[in-house]
C-alpha positions as CSV (number, residue, x, y, z in Angstrom):
1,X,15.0,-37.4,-20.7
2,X,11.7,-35.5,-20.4
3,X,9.8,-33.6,-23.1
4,X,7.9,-30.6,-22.9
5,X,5.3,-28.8,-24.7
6,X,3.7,-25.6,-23.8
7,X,0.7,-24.2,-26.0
8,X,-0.5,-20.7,-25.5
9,X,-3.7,-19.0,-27.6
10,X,-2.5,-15.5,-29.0
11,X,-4.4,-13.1,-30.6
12,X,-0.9,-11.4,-32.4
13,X,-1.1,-12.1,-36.3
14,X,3.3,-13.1,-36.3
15,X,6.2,-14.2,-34.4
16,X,7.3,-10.6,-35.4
17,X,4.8,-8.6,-32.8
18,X,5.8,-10.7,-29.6
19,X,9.2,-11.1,-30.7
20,X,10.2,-8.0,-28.4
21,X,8.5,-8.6,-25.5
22,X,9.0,-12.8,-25.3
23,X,12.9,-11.7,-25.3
24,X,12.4,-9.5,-22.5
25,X,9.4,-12.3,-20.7
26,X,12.1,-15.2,-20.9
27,X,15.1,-12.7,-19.5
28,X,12.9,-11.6,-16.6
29,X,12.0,-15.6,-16.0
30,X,15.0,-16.9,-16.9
31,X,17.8,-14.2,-14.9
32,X,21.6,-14.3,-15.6
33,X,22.1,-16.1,-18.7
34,X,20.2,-19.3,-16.8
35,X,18.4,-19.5,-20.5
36,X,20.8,-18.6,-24.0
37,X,18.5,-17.5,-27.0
38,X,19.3,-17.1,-30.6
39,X,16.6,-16.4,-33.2
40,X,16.6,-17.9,-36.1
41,X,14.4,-16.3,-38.7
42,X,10.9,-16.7,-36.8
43,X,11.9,-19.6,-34.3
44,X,13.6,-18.9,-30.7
45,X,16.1,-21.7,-29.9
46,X,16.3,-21.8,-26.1
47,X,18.9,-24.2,-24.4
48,X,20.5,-24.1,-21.1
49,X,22.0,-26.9,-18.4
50,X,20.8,-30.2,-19.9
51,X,18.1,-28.0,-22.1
52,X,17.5,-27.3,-25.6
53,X,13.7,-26.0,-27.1
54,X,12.1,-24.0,-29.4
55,X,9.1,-21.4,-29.4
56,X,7.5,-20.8,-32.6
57,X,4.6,-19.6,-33.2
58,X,1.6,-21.8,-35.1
59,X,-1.9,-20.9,-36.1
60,X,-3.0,-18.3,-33.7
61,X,-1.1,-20.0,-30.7
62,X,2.7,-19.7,-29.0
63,X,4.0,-23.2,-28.9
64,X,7.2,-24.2,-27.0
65,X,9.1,-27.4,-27.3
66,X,12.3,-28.8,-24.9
67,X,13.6,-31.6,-24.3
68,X,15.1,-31.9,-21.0
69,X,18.0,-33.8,-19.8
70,X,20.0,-33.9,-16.3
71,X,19.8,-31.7,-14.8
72,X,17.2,-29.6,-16.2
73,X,15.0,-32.8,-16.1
74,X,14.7,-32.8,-12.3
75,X,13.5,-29.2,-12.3
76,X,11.0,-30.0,-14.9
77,X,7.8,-28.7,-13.1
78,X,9.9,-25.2,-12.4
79,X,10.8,-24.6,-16.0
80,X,7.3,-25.0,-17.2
81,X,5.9,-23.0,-14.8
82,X,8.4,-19.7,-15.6
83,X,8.5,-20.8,-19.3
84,X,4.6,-20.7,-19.2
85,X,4.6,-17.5,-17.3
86,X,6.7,-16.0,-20.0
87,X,4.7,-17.1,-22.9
88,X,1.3,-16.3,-21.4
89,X,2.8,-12.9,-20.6
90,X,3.4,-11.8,-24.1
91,X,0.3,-13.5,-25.9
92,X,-1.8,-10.1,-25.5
């Protein structure tokens, strides 16, 4: 099992102003259903194959949690990298 954790700076106030645009960020990383999302309230839950995470967003920054298990653990440096790209997309 491997855990990651992504922190990007923001200068958006709310989860609310980069709810729209991290949807469409994590679909364009993340094509064909690779990555589900459900929002509850102000937190994404994120899971796939052998994946399940969170992005919330804390204090002036996007944070993303996961915990990765086969097989999503052997593509670890992959998902961070487009998971990364997603988030730093959106921050503004």
């Amino acid at each position: 099992m491997a855990d990651l954790v992504i922190e990007v700076p923001t200068s958006k106030g709310s989860m609310a102003e980069l709810r729209p645009s991290l949807d469409a960020a994590l679909a364009a990383q993340f094509p064909g259903g690779m990555l589900q999302r459900r929002w509850e309230g102000d937190v994404l839950h994120v899971w796939g194959p052998g994946a399940k995470g969170t992005v919330t967003y804390e204090s002036g920054r996007l944070v993303g949690r996961a915990e990765l298990g086969p097989p999503a653990s052997l593509m670890k440096g992959l998902i961070e990298q487009k998971m990364a790209a997603a988030m730093r997309q959106v921050v503004g």
